[in-house]
N, C-alpha and C positions, 0 to 999 in steps of 0.2 A: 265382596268379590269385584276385582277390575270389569267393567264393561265398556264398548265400545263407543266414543264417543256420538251422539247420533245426529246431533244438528255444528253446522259451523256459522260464526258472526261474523259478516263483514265477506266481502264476492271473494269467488273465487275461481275465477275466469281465465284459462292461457289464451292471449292471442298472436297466432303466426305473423300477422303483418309488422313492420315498425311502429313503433310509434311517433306524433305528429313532431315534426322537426322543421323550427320556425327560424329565419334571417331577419331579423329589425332593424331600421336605419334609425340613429338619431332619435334610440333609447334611451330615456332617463331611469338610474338606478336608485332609488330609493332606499337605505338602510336603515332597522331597526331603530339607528342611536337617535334618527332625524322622525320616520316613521313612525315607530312602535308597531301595531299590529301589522297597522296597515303601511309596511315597506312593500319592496317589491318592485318590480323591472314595468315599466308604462311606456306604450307607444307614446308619441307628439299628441295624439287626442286626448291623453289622457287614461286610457282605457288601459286597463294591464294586459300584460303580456300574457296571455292565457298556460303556456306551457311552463314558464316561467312558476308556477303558483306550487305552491306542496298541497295535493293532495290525499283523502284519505276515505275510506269503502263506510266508516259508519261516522254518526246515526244513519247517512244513508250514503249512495251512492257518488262516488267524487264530491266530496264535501269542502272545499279551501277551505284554507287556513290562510287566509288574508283581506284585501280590499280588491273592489275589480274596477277600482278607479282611482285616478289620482288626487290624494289629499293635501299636497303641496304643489307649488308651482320653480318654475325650473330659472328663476332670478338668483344667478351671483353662482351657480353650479359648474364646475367645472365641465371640461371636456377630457376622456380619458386619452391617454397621450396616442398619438397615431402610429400608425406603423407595425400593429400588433393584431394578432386571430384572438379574436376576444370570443370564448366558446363561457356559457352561464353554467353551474355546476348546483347552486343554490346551496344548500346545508351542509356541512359534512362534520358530522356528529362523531362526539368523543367516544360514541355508545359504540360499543364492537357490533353488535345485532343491525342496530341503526345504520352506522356507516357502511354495511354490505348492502343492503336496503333499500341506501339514503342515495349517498356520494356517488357509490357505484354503478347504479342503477341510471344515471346520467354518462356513464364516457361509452356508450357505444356508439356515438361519433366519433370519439377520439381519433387524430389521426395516427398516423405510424410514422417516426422520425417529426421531424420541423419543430422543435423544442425551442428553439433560439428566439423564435416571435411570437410561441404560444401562450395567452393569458389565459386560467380560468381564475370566473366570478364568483367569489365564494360571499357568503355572509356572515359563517359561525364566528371566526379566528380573525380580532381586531391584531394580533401579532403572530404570522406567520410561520415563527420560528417557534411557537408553542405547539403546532400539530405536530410538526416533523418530531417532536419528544414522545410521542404516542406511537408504542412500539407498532401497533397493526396498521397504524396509517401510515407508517412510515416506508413500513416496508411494502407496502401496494403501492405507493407513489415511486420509490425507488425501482421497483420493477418497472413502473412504465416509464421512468427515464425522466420525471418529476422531479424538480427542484423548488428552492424559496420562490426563487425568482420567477415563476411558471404560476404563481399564485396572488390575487390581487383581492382587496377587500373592498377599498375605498369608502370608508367610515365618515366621509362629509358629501357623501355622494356621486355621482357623474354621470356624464352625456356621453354614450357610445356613437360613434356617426355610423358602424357595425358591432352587431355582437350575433352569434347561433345562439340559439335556444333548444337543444335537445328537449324534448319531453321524455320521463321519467320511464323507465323499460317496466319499473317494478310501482305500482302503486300501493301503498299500505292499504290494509285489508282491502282489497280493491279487486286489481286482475295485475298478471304480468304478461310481460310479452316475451315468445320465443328468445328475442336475442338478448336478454339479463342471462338467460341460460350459458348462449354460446359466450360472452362477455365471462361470466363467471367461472366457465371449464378452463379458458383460455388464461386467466387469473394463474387458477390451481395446477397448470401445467407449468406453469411457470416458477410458482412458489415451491415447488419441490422434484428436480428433475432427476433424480436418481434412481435406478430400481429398488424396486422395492418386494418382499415377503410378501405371498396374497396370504391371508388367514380366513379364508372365507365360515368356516367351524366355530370360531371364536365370537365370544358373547362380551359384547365391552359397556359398563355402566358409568356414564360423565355424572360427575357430581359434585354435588354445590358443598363438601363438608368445610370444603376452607377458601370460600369464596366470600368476601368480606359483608357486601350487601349485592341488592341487588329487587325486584319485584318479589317474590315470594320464595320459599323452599321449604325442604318438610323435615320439619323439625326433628332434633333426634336421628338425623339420617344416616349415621353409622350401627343404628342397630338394623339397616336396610344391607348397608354394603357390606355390612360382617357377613351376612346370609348367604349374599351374592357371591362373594369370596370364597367362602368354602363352599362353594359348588362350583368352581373355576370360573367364574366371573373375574373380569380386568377390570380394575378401577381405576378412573386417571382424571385426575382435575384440570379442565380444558386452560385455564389462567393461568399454569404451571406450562406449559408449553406454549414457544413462542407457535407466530401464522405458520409459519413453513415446518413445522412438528407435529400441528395439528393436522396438516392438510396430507402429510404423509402418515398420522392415524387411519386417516378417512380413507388415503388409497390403498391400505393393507387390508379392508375389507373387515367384514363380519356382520353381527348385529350389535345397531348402538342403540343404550338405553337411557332416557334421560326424562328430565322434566321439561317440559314447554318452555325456551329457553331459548337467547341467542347462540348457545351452545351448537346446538344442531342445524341454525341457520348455515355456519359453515361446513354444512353437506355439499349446497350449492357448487362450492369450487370442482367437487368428482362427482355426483349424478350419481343414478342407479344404486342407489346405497337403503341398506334395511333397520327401519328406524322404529323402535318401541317407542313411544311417546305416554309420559305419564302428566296428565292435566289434572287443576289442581277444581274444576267446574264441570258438568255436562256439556257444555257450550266450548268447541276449540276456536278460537280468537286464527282467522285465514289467513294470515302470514304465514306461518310453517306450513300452512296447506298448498299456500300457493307456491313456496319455496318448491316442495315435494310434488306436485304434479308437473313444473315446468321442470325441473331435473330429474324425471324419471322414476323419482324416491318409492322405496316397496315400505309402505308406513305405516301405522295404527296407531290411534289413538285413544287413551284409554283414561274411564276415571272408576274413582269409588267412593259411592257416595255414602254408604250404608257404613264402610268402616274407617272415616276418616272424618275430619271434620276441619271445618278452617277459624283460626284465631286470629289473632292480634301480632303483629309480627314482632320479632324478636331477630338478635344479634346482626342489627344493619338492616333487614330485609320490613317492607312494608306488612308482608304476610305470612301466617305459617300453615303447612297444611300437616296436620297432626295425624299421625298412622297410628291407631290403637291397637293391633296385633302384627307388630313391624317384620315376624318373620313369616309370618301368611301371607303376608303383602308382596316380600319382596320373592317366595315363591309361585305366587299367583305372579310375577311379572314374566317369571324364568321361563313358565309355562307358556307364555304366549310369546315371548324371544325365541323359541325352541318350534315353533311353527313354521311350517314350510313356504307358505303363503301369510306375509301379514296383513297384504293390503285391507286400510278401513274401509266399510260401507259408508262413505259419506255421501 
């Protein structure tokens, strides 16, 4: 039987205030190609940029992921060309989950209009012209009025005599701050303006059946969705809809059923949304917690330990999680989608 998840890994904290928002002069950037672990944005002493750094809620609390000093020095480094609002963005990942997460979770400085002198500092994309191929990033940069040329990498390095440093609204497992919220509503209002059907009645299950790879999924999972199906269950494959399809999913309402998954990260974009959450551990990993408290999300999360079991993964995926009486399972889900209140006791 599904039960409630009862413990969550990694903080899960909203905080109202902004987050710390730093201006450096006469910044050295650091890139992986010259770096390795330790790249990364360093005042003139040396010392890195504090806000500058990725980090992440486990093994413990704000953990970086880099050096917090300089392991080169700034002989023969260019200077980046003058004349330009060099705002730092850090990662922006191919991953869909990731990049709502990641990339985004950095522009609530962005400003409104002044495109023409705006640089952001990325690190991921040694060419430019390969993110813009990546239908969801493309079309969130296209929305905010983002081009090639709004994008800089600089893969031999350089010397900012300015650049901002946003720190991150959304920390992995960590905490978020109110404005990743208002940032991300403001996204989804955008990515799909047209009226829409509320269907608040309706019960919708995202599923992984033809989803290539990806971290885990549960194996065999159309003798889940056959179930669901003939109990008026919607099935719809989130990969199979472009951003702005999905996000007018999310605003026609209902209950969404899904596995622990970037899937449901893009709830974020509409808030107040009621989410069945099927995990594949006892233990919910705080990103989708955190997603769902700072938008509102009515959620529960649930596992079964007694009748499932997890393997070796299979077709693309790292992991499988095996349902041994697949249509108990996916009645035991219907039953708690069909509650009036889902919120988890976390």
């Amino acid at each position: 039987m599904l039960k409630s998840c009862k413990t969550v890994y990694g903080g899960e904290q909203v905080i109202p205030e902004l987050p710390p928002h730093s201006v450096v002069e006469n910044a050295l950037w650091v890139p992986e190609s010259k770096g390795g672990w330790a790249a990364g944005l360093f005042y003139p002493s040396g010392r890195v940029v504090a806000e500058a750094l990725h980090y992440i809620g486990i093994p413990g609390p704000h953990t970086p992921l880099g050096s917090g000093h300089l392991t080169t020095d700034r002989h023969g480094v260019a200077h980046a060309p003058s004349g330009f609002r060099y705002i730092y963005i850090q990662n922006v990942s191919r991953h869909f989950g990731h990049f709502l997460i990641g990339a985004l979770a950095r522009l609530w400085t962005l400003p409104f209009g002044q495109r023409k002198k705006l640089r952001l500092l990325i690190k991921e994309f040694s060419d430019i012209r390969e993110m813009f191929l990546i239908p969801h990033i493309k079309t969130i940069w296209d929305i905010l009025g983002l081009t090639e040329e709004n994008f800089v990498c600089f893969p031999d390095g350089a010397i900012f005599d300015r650049i901002e440093v946003p720190g991150a609204a959304f920390e992995e497992n960590s905490h978020v701050h109110e404005v990743y919220s208002d940032v991300m509503q403001r996204l989804g209002a955008c990515l799909w303006r047209e009226p829409v059907v509320k269907h608040p009645e309706r019960i919708v299950y995202l599923t992984k059946e033809h989803l290539s790879s990806g971290i885990w999924h549960i194996r065999h999972e159309s003798s889940i969705t056959g179930t669901l199906a003939r109990h008026g269950v919607e099935i719809v494959s989130p990969e199979k809809l472009t951003l702005p399809e999905q996000v007018k999913l999310w605003m026609e309402g209902g209950t969404f059923i899904a596995t622990a998954s970037s899937a449901l990260h893009a709830s974020a974009f509409i808030g107040n949304t009621r989410l069945v959450v099927i995990n594949n551990i006892a233990d919910m990993w705080s990103n989708q917690v955190l997603i769902d408290k700072v938008s509102g999300n009515d959620a529960v999360y649930l596992h079964d330990e007694e009748g499932t079991s997890s393997q070796e993964g299979s077709d693309g995926f790292h992991g499988d999680l095996v349902v041994h009486r697949p249509e108990e399972f996916a009645l035991d889900i219907l039953g708690w989608a069909r509650q009036p209140r889902l919120c988890s006791p976390l």
